[in-house]
N, C-alpha and C positions, 0 to 999 in steps of 0.2 A: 290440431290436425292441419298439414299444410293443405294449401287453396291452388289448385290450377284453375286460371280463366283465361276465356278466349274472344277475342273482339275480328272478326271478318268486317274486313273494308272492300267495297268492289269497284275495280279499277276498269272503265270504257277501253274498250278498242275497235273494233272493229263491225260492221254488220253485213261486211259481204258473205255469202253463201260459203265462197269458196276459200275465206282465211281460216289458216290455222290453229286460230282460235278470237273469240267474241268477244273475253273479258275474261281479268286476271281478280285472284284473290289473295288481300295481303293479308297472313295473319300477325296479330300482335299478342302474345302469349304475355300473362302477368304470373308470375310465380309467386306466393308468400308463403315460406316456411312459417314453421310452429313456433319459433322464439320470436319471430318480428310478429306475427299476428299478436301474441300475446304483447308487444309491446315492449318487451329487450333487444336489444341492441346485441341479438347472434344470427345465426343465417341457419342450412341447412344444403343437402347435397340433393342433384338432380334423383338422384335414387328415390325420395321424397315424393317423387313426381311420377308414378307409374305409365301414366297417359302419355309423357313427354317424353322419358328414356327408349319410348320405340314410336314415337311420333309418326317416320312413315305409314306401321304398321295403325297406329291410331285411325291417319288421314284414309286408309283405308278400309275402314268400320265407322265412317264419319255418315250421317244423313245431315243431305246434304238443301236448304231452304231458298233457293232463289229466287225473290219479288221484286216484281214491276210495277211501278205504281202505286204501290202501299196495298196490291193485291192482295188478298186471303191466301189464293191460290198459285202455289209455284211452279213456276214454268220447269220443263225436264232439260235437264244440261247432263253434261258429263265432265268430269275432274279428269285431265292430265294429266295421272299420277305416273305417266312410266318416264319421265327426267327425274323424279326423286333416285336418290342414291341412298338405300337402308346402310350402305357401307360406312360411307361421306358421314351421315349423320351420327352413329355409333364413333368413329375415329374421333368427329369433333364437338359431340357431347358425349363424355363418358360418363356414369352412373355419379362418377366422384366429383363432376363437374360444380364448383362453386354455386348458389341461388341466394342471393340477398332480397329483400324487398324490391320491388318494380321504382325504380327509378324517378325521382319528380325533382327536376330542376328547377327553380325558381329566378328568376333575375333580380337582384334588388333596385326595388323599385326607387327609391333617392337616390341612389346612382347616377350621374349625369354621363351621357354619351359623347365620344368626344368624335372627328372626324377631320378632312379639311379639305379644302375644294380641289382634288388632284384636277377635275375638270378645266380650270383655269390655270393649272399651270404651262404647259404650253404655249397659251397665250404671253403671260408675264416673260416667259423665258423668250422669247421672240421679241415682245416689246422692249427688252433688254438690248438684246443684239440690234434691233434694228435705231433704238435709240444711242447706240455706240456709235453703227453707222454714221447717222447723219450727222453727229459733230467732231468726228473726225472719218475719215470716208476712206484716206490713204493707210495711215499709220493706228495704232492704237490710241485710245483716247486719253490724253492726263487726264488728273483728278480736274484739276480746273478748267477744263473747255469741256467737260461731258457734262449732256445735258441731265443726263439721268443724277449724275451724283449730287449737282447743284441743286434738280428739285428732291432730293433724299435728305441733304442738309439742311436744305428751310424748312423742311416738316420738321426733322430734328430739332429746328430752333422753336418752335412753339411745345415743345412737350417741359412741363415742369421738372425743375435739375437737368437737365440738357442742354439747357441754353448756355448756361455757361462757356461750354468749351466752344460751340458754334460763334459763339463773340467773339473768342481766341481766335478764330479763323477768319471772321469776317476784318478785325483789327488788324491783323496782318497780311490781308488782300489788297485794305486800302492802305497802307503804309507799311510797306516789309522792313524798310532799313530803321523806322522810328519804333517799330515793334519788336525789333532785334534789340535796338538801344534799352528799352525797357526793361527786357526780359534779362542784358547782360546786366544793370544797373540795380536789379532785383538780386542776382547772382552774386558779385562785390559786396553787395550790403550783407546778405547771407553770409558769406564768408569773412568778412570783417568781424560780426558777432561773434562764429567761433572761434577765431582768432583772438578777439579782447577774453574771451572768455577761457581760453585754454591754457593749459602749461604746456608752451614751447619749448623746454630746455633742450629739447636738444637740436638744437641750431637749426634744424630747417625752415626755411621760409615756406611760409602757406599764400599759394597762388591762390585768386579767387578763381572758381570756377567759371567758364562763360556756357552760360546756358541757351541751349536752342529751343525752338515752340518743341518740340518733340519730350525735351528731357522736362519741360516746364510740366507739360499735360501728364508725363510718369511719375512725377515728381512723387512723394508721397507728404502732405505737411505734418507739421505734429501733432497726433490725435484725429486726422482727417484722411479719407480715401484719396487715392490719386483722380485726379480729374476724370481720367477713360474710364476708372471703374465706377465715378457717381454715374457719368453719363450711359454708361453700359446698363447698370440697374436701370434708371430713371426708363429708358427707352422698352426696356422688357417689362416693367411696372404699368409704362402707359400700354403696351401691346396684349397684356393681360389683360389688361380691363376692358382694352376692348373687345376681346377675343371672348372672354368669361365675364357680362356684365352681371353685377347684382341684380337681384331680384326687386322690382317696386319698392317693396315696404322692406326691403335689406340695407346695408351702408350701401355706398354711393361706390360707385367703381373707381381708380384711382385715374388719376390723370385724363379729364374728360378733352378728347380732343377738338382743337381749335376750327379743325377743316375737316369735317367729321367724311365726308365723301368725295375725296380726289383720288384721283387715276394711283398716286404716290402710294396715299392711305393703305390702297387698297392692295395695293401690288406688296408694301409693308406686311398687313395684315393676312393675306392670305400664305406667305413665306413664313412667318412666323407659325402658322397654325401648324404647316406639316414641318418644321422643326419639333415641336413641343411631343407632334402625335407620334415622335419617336422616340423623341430626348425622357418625356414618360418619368418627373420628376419622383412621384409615389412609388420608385422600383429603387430597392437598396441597391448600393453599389457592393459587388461581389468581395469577401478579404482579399488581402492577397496571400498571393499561396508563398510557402515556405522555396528554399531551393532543393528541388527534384521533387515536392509534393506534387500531387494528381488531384485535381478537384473530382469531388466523390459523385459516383451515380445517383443517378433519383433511387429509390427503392424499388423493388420489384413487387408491381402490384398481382397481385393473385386473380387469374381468370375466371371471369362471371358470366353467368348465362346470359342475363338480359343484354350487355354490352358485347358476350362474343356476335349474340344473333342482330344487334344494330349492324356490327362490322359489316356479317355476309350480305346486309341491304346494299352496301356499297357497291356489291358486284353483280351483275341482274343474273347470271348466270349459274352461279353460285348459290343464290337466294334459291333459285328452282331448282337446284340441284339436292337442298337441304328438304326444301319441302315450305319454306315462310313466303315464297309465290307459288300460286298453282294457277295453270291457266284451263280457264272452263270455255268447252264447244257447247251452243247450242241445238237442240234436234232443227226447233224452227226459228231464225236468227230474225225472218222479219217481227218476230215479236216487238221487235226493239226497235221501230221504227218507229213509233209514238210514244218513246217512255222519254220520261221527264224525271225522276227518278227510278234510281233500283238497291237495293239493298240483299243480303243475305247472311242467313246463320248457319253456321256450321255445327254439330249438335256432334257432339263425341261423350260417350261413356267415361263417367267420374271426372268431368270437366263443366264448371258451370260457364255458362254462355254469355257473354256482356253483349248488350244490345248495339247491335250493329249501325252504326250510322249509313242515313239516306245521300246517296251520293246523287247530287243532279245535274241532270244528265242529257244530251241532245244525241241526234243525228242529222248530218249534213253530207248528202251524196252518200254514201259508201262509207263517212266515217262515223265512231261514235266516240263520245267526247263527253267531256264532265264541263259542265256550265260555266262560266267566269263570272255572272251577276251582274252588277257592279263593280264588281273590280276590272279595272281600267288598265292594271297590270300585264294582264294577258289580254290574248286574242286568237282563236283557231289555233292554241296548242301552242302558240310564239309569245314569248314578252315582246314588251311594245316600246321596241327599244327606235322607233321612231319619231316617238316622242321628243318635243322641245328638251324634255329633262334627263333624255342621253345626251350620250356625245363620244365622239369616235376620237382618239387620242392617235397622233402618231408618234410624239416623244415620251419620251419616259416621262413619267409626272411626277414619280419620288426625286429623281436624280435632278430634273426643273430646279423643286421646291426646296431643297437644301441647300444647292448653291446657288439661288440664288438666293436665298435666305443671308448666305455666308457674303457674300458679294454685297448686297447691302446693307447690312450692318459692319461689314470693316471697313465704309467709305471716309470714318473721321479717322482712321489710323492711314488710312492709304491718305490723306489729305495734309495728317501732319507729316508724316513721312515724305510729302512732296517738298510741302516748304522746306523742310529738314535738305533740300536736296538731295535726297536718296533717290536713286531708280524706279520705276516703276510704271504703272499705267491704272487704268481702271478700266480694262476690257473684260467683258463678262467671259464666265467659264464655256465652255464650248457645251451642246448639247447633243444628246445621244438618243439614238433611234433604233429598237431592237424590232420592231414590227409595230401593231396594233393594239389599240386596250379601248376598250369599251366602259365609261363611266353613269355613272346614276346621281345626278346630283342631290336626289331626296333620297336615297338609298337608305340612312340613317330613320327617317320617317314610317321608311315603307317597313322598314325590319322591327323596329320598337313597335309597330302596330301590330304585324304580323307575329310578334313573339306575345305580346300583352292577351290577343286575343286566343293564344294556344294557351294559355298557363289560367285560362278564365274559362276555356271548357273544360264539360263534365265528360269522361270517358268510361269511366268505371262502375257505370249503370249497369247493372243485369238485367237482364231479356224479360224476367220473372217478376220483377218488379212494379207492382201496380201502377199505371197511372204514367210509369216513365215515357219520356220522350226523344226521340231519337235526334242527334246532331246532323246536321245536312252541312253536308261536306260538298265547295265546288272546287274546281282546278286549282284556284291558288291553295287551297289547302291537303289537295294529295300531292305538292310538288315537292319530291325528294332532291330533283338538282337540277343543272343544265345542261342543254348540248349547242354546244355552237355550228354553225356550218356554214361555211366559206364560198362564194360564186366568185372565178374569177376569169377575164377576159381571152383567156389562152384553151380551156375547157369548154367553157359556156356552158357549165352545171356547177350542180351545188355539193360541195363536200362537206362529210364530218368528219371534224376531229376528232373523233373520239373512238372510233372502229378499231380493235386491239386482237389478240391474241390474249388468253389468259389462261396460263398454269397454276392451279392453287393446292398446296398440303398442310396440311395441320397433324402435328403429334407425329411425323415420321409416313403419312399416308397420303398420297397424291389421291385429289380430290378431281379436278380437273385437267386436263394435261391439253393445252394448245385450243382451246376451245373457244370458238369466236366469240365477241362479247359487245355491245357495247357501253363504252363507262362515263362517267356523266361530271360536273362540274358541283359540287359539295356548294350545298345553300352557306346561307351567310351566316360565320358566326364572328360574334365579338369579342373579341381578345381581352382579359383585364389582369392586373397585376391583383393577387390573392392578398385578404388579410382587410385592410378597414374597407367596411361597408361602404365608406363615401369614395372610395377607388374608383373612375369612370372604367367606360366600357370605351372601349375603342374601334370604330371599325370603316373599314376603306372604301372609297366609293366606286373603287374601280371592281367591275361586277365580273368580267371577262376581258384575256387579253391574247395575243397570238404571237407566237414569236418565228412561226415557219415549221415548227414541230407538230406534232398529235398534242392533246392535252388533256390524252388519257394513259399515255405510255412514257416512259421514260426515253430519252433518248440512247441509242448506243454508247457501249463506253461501260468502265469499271465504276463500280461504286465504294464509297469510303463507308464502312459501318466497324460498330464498335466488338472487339474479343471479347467474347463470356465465356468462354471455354473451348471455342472449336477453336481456337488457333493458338501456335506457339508461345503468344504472348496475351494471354490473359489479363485486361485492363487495357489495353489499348487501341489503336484504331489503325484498322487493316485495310490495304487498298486490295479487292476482290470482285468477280465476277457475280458472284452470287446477295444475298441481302441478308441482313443481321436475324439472326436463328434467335424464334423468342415463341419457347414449347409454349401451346397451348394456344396459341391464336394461330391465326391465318394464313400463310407467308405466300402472298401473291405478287406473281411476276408477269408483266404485262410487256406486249409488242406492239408496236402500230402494225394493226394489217395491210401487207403491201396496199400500193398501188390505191392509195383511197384519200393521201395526203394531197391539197394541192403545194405550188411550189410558191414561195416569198420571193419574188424578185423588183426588182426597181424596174418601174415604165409599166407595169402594169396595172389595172384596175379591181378592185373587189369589193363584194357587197358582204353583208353579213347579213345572220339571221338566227336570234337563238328560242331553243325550244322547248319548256319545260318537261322535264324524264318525272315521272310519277312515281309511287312507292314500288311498282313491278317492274323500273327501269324501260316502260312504255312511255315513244313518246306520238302525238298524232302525224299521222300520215301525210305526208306532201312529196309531188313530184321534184325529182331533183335536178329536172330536166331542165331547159330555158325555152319559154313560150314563142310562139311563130308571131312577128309583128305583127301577119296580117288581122289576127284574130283579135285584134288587141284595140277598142272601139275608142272612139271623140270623148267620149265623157272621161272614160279612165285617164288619156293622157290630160285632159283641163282638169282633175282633181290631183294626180301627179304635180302638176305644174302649179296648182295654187299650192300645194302641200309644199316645195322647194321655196315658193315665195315667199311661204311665209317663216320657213328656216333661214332664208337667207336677209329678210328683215328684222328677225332676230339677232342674228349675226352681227349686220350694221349696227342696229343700236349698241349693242355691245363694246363697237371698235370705237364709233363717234360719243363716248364717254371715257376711251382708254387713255393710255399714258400716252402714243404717238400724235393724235390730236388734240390733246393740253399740249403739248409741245411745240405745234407747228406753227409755224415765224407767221405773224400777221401779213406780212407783205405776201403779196400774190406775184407768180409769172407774169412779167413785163412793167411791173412796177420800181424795179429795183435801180438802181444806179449805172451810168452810161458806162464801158468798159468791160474788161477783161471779170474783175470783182462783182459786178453786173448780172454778166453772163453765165458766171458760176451761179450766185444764187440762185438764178431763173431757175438751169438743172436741177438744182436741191431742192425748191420748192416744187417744182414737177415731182420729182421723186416721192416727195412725203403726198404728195397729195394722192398719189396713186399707193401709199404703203401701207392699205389697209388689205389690196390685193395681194399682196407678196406674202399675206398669210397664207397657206394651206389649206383650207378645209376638209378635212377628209371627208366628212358626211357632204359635203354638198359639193365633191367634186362630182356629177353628173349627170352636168349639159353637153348636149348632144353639138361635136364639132361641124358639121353638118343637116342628116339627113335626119328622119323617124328613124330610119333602123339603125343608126348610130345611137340615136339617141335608148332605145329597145339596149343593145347591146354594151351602151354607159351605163343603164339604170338598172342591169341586174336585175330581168324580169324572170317570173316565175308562175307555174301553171298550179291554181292553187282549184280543188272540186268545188270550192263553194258559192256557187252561184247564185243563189240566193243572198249571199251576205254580199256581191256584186266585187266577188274577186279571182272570178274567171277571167285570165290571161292577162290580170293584172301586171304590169311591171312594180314592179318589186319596192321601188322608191315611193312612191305613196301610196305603200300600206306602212302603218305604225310598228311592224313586227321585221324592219329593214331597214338596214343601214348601207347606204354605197360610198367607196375611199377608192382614192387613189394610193398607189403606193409610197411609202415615205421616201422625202428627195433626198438624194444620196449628197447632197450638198450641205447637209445638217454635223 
């Protein structure tokens, strides 16, 4: 006999009198047909499911348990049943609708996670340029006056098999003309052997070749790699090992390095890692295709209940529209002034009940909220992305990390190619600034935890069940995604990006047409190549980024999607206004709703602030207004101010362990030699001394040019209810749920 169950989770919102409503209910329906119960591997059709094929009608025959407290007795609410759509739901579950078993994803657990510090790229990419700078200030740098390449190359010389070609360069630094002689003298002898050894007959004379460091290091010997490609491996050998050390009581890693923590190392090792987390060795390389072949589509997977109704979670709109949120008013909402949890069952005819987990739960002013515990993650509805361990990006940190990946490691071909006399330089790639991105440098920590401890609870308890105990679920565990939202100095309030427009039809049936919405930033998942279980999981640290768009809508403009049949040409990819037609699912089309976007421009200032959306696309309540200085007391701004201090001591330490202070010339301003050569270095050493400032900071541009209220109007303050947690009229910059940038310099 197939199993319908139903597990009601209850999501906080509100406890003012006069909201809309109090609190939202998600459900999560688990289907199991008669061949999976039994233990075969068949399904069975929604028709199966009497209770579910008219679902609204169900939700409306439903008795309904809402408790406070782990009460006996439930408080009287009422269901928001009239945004259900009976239509919406027949069009996009039809009777014939697919039902497999409820879904249980597992991760495997020896798996190792891979990642790599995009946080720190901006930095390395800057320390680049700015060490280009200072050893040649006019012109591009050669290989041999940049200080950067010189200390890339000594590290090079200490790594096992490497050293070799680095002697080839140091031999011909200190003697170019007696290192030519050698290298021709090697050449002659070479060609003299095939010479005695060959049959000449036919008259020509065999010149010896004259070989240069270039052709020496290409050379290939017999039975031996060419010199760049020992040193090529050897370099990637040692950057593995340090990148993936064995384990204790495993082999030893390979090429343990000499200077295990220099500026060099590091700036090596962290380029190397976001090469790899794309280069993604474990992924076969595709055939090649025939001439005029078409690489073939994935299959077409057959639509399922349980993943179509994940989909509609995506849109909050949509979910209420089906019926899998419903939001509950209460008769008396101050009930919920003293609860500390709440829970509820929904009790529907030929549906057995799964015991509802305790959601717990606060109220703060006017709002009501789900608890954060312990976890340090959130705070008042915001991640806490205030914390030491974000960080506000204003360059790209992929496009950083690969060239300069690529920049150095080609520093011993760009070196023989010097001596070779060929053209060239060793100026780093230019770097690129598309807006803002927000990273997590424990992000990888926080996801393997948060994933380990969902795949270790029990969910599937029934109500009936003696003895059972119910899951207590706080904030970070109803968080389905993000919203970000933007303060910037031309508005003086706080925008989201995420405010859209949304049209959705499935099966040929408009579902919603233009219906305001708003859409949220998808939690984290880890990406892995299929197939052996020892495949890493991979996943990026950068949490949210902004580019001047919504980033919940697409931008204007045509999209490319693939022919299945609606257009002339069947199989291939058509440029169209509309998006790829795929019966049975969903086909939603989002707008930014005007007027809500702020604008990306240069010279201006912006905070950020992101806020976790919950399973009913609720997120908590905060003004989006900017606080009046006056109200804004002594204490708030000395914890402000310690909060910056202690970011920007952070900071320092960072820079006075970097590549630009191993670099700087011992001699100090006014130490130098009398004269014109003199007077130059004094400049240059002023310069580096001050070049830890010429970095950017985006989180901690915002000290006040002036006055308080500059400084109010730098730190992107905000009017938050909770007074009690003492973040009334706080400015925005020291609380942990804030970040304040400048905008990226258009000199980049």
């Amino acid at each position: 006999m197939a199993t319908t169950r139903l597990m009601t989770t209850v999501l906080p919102h509100s406890v003012s009198a006069g909201a809309a409503y109090h609190l939202s209910l998600f459900f999560t329906h688990r289907l199991v047909p008669d061949a999976v119960a039994g233990g075969a591997e068949a399904a069975g059709t929604l028709a199966d499911f009497p209770a579910i094929v008219d679902w609204p009608g169900s939700l409306s025959r439903a008795n309904v348990a809402l408790r406070i407290n782990n009460s006996p007795n439930p408080v009287a609410c009422t269901l928001q049943t009239a945004a259900i759509n009976p239509a919406a739901w027949a069009a996009a579950f039809p009777s014939t609708t697919l039902v497999t078993g409820f879904p249980r994803s597992t991760l495997a657990s020896s798996a190792p996670w891979r990642s790599f510090p995009a946080s720190a790229m901006p930095d390395h990419g800057l320390d680049a340029h700015y060490s280009s700078v200072f050893s040649s200030p006019v012109t591009p740098p050669a290989v041999g006056e940049s200080r950067l390449a010189t200390a890339v190359l000594e590290y090079f010389g200490t790594i096992d098999g490497a050293g070799p070609l680095v002697d080839e360069f140091v031999k011909h630094r200190r003697n170019p003309d007696g290192h030519r002689r050698n290298i021709e003298r090697a050449g002659r002898e070479r060609a003299e052997a095939t010479r005695d050894g060959c049959d000449c007959s036919d008259g020509e004379p065999l010149f010896p070749q004259q070989d240069s460091l270039l052709g020496k290091l290409l050379d290939r010997p017999a039975g031996q790699p060419p010199m760049f490609e020992t040193f090529d491996r050897a370099v990637t050998a040692h950057l593995d090992g340090l990148l993936h050390p064995a384990a204790p009581d495993g082999p030893a890693g390979p090429n343990v390095a000499r200077r295990a923590d220099s500026p060099v190392q590091k700036m090596l090792l962290d380029s190397h890692a976001a090469a790899e987390y794309y280069r993604r060795p474990e992924q076969p390389a595709p055939l090649p295709l025939a001439p005029g072949e078409k690489r073939p589509r994935p299959d077409k997977q057959q639509v399922e209940f349980h993943a179509l109704a994940a989909a509609a979670g995506n849109t909050p709109a949509l979910a209420r529209s089906l019926g899998f949120v419903v939001d509950v008013k209460l008769e008396d909402p101050s009930l919920l002034a003293g609860a500390t949890s709440i829970s509820c069952e929904v009790t529907i005819p030929g549906v057995q009940t799964l015991l509802s987990p305790l959601t717990e739960c606060t109220t703060i002013g006017e709002a009501f909220m789900a608890t954060t515990g312990a976890d340090t993650r959130w705070e008042s509805g915001f991640l806490t992305v205030g914390l030491p361990e974000y960080r506000v990006l204003d360059l790209d940190p992929d496009a950083a990390g690969l060239k300069l990946e690529q920049h150095l490691r080609g520093v011993a071909r760009a070196q023989a190619a010097e001596f070779n006399g060929d053209g060239g330089n060793f100026a780093p790639a230019t770097l690129r600034s598309n807006g803002f991105a927000i990273a997590n440098t424990r992000r990888v920590t926080n996801v393997r935890g948060t994933v380990g401890a969902a795949e270790a609870r029990r969910t599937d308890v029934l109500a009936t069940d003696p003895g059972a105990t119910p899951q207590r679920f706080g904030f970070g565990e109803l968080v389905r995604g993000l919203q970000v939202q933007v303060w910037d100095d031309h508005t003086r309030r706080w925008h989201s990006l995420h405010e859209r427009r949304v049209t959705v039809d499935v099966n040929g049936t408009v579902v919603l047409s233009a219906v305001p919405d708003t859409g949220m930033l998808q939690g984290a998942a880890p990406s892995r190549v299929p197939g052996a279980a020892a495949n890493p999981y991979y996943l990026h640290e950068v949490v949210a980024g902004w580019d001047g768009w919504s980033l919940s809508a697409a931008r204007p403009g045509l999209n490319i999607v693939h022919d299945s049949g609606q257009g002339a040409d069947p199989g291939s990819e058509v440029i169209t206004d509309g998006v790829e037609d795929r019966p049975g699912t969903f086909r939603v089309q989002s707008s930014a709703a005007p007027g809500t976007l702020p604008a990306l421009r240069y010279g201006r200032r912006y905070a950020f602030r992101i806020l976790g959306v919950d399973l009913a696309g609720n997120v908590v309540a905060h003004s989006t207004e900017t606080t009046d200085p006056a109200v804004i007391d002594a204490a708030t701004v000395a914890a402000a101010d310690a909060h910056l201090k202690k970011l920007r001591q952070e900071t320092e330490n960072r820079d006075s362990t970097g590549l630009l202070m191993a670099q700087r010339p011992a001699t100090a301003p006014g130490q130098s030699p009398r004269g014109l050569v003199g007077r130059v270095h004094d400049a240059m050493a002023r310069i580096e001394r001050t070049a830890a400032t010429l970095k950017v900071r985006p989180h901690l541009g915002t000290r006040p040019p002036t006055s308080r209220h500059c400084s109010h109007f730098r730190a992107a303050p905000t009017r938050s209810p909770h007074r009690d947690r003492s973040c009334a009229g706080t400015p925005s910059l020291n609380r942990p749920w804030c970040r304040a940038a400048d905008s990226p310099s258009p000199n980049r």
